[in-house]
Every structure is written in C-alpha cells, then in structure tokens.
N, C-alpha and C positions, 0 to 999 in steps of 0.2 A: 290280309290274304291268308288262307287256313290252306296247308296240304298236307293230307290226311291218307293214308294208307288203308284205311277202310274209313265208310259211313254208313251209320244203318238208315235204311232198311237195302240200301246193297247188296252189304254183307251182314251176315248176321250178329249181335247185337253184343258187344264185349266195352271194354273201359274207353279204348279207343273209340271204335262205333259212335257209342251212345256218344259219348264226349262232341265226338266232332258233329254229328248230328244238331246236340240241341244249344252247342255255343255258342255257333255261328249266327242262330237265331235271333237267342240272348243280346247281342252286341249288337248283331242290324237295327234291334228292338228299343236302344239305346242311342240310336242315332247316328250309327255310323254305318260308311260305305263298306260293302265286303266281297267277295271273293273268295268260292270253296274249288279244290283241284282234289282228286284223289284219279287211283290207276281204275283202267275198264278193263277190269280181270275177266275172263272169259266164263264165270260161272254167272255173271251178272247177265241176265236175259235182257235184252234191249227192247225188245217188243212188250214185254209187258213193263218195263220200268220207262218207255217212251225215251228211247236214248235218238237224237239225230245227231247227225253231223255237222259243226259250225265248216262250214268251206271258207270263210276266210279267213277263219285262225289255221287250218289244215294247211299243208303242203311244203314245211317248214321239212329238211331231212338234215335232220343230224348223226354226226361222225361217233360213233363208240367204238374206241377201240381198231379204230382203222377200216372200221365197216358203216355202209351209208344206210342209215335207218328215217322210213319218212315218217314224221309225224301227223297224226291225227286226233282231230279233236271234236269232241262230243259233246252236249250237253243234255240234262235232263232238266227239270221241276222236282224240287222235293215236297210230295204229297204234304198236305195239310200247313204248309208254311209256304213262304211267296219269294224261296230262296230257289237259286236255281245252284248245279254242280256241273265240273265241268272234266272230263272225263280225260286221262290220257290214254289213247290207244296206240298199239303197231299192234302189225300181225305175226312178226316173228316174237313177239314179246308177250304179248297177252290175250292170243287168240287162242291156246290151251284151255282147258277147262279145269283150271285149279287157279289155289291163291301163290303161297308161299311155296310149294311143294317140287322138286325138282324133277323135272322131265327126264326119263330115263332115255328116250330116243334123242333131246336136245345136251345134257349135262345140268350140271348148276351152272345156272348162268344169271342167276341174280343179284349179281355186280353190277352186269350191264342193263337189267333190268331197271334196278334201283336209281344206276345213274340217269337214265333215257325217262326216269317216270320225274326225279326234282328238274331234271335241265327242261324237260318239257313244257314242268309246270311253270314254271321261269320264262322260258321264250312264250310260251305264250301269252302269260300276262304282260309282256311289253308288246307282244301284236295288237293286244287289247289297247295299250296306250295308258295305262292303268297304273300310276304310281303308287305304290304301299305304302305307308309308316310304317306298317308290322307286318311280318312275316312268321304265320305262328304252324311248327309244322307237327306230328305227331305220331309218334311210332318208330322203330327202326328203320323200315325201309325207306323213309327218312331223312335217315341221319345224317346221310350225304348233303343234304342241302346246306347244312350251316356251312361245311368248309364249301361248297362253291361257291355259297353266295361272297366267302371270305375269300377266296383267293383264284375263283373264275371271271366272276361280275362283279369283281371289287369297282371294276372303274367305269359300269354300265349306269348312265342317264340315271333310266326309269327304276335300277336296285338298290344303286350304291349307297342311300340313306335308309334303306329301311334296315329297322331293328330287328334281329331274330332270336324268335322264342322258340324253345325246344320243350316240350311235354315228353316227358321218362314215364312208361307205366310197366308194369309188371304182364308179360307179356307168355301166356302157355307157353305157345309153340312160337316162340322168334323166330323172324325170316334168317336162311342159313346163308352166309356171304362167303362165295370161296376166296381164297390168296389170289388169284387172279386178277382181284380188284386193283391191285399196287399195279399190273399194267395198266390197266385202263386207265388210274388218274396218272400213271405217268406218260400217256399217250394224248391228255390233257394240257400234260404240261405242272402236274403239279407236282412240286417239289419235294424229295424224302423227307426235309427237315420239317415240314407242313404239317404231317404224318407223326412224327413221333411220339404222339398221346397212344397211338394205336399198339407199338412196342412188337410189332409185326406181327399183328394176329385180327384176324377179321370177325371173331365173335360176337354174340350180342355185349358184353360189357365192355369190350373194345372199341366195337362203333359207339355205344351209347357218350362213352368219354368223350370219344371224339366229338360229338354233336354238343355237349356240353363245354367244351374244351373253347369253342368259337361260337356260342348264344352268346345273346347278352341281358337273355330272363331261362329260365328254366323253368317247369312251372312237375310237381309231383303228381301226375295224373292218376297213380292207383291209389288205395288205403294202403299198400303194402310195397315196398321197392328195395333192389338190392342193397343191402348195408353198403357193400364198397362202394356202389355209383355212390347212396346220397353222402358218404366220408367225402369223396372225391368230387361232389358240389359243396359242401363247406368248406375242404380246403381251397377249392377257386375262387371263393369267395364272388362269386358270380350274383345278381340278384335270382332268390330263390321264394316261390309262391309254396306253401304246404299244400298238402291235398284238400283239396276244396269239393263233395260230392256236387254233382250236375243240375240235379235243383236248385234254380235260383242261384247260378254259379255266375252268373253275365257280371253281374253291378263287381263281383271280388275281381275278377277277370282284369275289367274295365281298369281299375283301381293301377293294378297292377303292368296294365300296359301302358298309361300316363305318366307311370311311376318312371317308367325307361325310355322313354320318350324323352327329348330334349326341348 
C-alpha cells in the first residue's frame, strides 16, 4: 500500500511525484499486489485526469477534532501503466484550489487536513477488504500515518501487521502544521507520551522524527536530506535504505521490503 502526498502526472513532477509514480509500477511489475492513495487536491482537474467516484468505498464520515467530515473516494487509471490511484477527497478539505498553501478565508488547518487524508487512506483500504504487508508512505503530509497506524489501528484486523515504511525527502516548500495538531490527536485519544519525539513543535523536522520515530524501514528518498533527520535515523538504529535514484529502483526496493518483512 503506497500513500503518497503527491503523484505525477497530478501534481507536478518533484522527488516525491516521480517516486511515487514510477514505484509502484516497479513492484506490481515484480509480482506483487498494490495499492496507491494520495489527497484530490483541488488543483487536480478531474475531467481531464478521468477521476470518478468509487460509491462503495464513499460514505464513511469521520470525526476530526470533534467535527463530522464525510469521506469520499475517487479513483482514476494512471496513463500509460495498468495501475489505478485512488483519491482522498472532502469538500471542506480539498475542494480549494491549492496544494499545501494555507487558506486565508479558512486558517491553517492542515493538521486536520493531514490527519483526514492518512485515516482516510486507512479506512479505506479495510472497506476494500485489502490486507497490506507494507505500508509505504511518503512525504510529510504523511507523517501522521506511522504514529496511527502505531497507536490508533494498532489492534485493527486488516492493519495491525503490516510493516511501515516511511520515505524522508528533502522537501522545497514542506507542508506547514499548526500547534493545533496536539488537539486534534488528543481528541483521538492519543497520548502526550506518544508525542514526545515531537518536543512540542510541529515543524517539518519535528513531524519527520516523529514518522521515523514509529517506521520500521525508512527509506532516503532525495540525493540530499537533513543532516539532523539522517543523525537521528542512525541513532534509531531503525532499518535504513540510502537513496536509491527512480530508474530501475523496484528490484532495491523489493530487497528491502523482504528484508522487514517477517
């Protein structure tokens, strides 16, 4: 299961992008079953990218923050490969016509954003009926998934064994997380002590800790990344993949998801 914060040709074409585009091919191409989620950000034209609506994954409404949001789900074809994606939508969330960018008429609010895009892609793949082994997600907006899947769906059926892989890239413009977040997972239910890697600050090297903090592969998705994060993967001593460029990346990939596998 790949959930991706961008994929080109969506969005336009960066480490992520590319990455999550041509990996998932890579690995289907190698024999295994897959599943791509990324958010349907409002700059993504549906008519011409052929987006419809699954209705029986739809209708699912989830609680953020003490407010009832319904989810909906989309799917397109990705051109020229025989991979399909599958789209998280709401309209108070990403019916705007930006990516990362915060709405001056709504606030930042890409806490709730963020968490309504990994829990979505999550409830959905159990509507799907769809057990993972791996769970490989990538980018910050993200980040969030490794601690739910660690301590929201720790004791869900169709989650609780798969392994999660967290891809770090070096990231222009990181999506911006307000302090606001600490309510909303604690309106979850999730614990300050859970938090701690965060040291109460919701930056990109903050979240990125965190998301490495609860992987149990990490993989260095740019040529380039911050010194402190990759310090702070060696001293976790977590399994850690180097940067691997996107051609012909599937078979190293593969390797290295087997490798964490049980």
């Amino acid at each position: 299961m790949y959930i991706s914060q961008e994929i080109f040709p969506y969005l336009p074409e960066s480490d992520i992008a590319t990455t999550a585009r041509h990996l998932p091919q890579g690995i289907q191409e190698l024999g295994n079953d897959i599943r791509i989620f990324m958010p349907r950000f409002g700059v993504i034209n549906e008519r011409r990218n052929q987006l419809h609506e699954v209705i029986r994954l739809s209708g699912i409404n989830m609680i953020i923050n003490n407010n009832d949001h319904p989810l909906i789900i989309k799917v397109a074809s990705l051109p020229t490969a025989r991979l399909q994606v599958y789209f998280i939508d709401n309209d108070d969330f990403f019916k705007r016509k930006t990516v990362f960018d915060v709405d001056p008429k709504v606030g930042n609010d890409n806490d709730e954003r963020s968490i309504f895009f990994v829990r979505g892609a999550l409830e959905a793949i159990k509507k799907l009926r769809w057990i993972p082994d791996i769970i490989h997600c990538h980018g910050t907006f993200t980040a969030l998934g490794m601690l739910y899947l660690k301590k929201y769906y720790h004791d869900d059926p169709c989650l609780k064994k798969a392994k999660i892989i967290y891809s770090l890239y070096d990231e222009p413009a990181p999506v911006e997380i307000p302090d606001t977040l600490f309510e909303c997972l604690k309106f979850d239910k999730i614990k300050p002590a859970a938090l701690s890697v965060l040291d109460g600050k919701t930056d990109y090297e903050a979240l990125n800790r965190l998301a490495i903090h609860y992987a149990n592969g990490v993989v260095q998705g740019s040529a380039e990344i911050s010194p402190s994060l990759k310090q702070y993967i060696d001293e976790s001593g977590v399994n850690f993949l180097p940067y691997t460029p996107v051609e012909g990346c599937a078979e190293v990939y593969n390797e290295f998801y087997k490798k964490i596998l049980p």
